[in-house]
N, C-alpha and C positions, 0 to 999 in steps of 0.2 A: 668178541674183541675185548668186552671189560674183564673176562673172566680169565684170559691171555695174560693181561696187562697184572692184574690182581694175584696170578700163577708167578708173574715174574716178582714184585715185591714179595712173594710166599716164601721164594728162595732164598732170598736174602735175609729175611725172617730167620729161617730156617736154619740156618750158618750161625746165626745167634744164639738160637735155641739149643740146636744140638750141643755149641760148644758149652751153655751154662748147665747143660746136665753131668756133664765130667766133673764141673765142680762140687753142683751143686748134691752130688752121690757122696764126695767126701764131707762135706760142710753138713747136709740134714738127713745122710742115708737114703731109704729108699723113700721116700714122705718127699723131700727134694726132688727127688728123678719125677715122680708121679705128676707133681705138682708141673713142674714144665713139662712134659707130656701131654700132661693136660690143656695146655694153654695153647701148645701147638695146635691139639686137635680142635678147641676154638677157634683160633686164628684159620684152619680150615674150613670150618663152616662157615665161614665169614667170608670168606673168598667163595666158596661155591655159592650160596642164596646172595652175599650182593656183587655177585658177578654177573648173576641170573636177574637179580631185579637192576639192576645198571643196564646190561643189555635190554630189558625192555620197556624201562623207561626212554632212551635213546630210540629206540625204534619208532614208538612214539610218539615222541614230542618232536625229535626232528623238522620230520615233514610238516607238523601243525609250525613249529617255529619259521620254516622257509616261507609255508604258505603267510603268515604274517609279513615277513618283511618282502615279500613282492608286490601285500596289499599297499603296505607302505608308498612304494615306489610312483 
């Protein structure tokens, strides 16, 4: 579900990106393309490991967090 969630920001990300590479081909050449390119493929790693460690932190801690607040009760 976190890795869903973190896929949909990816894309909107990504609508940014691809458009500053149009410019950024005229404005630095190809050193500009590369450079965001690059950043994309960051911002993808970033979405897969803390999609993967979101989700299993969540997993987790949930159940410890309920089990607390029923102790509460």
């Amino acid at each position: 579900m976190a890795t869903v969630i973190e896929l949909i920001g990816l894309r909107v990300f990504s609508r940014l990106v691809f458009s500053l590479i149009a410019s950024n081909a005229v404005t630095f050449g190809p050193v500009g393309t590369a450079l965001v390119i690059q950043s994309w493929l960051v911002r993808v790693g970033v979405v897969v490991f803390g999609g993967a460690l979101m989700g299993r932190l969540l997993y987790e801690e949930l159940p410890r967090m309920a089990h607390a607040l029923k102790r509460r009760r």
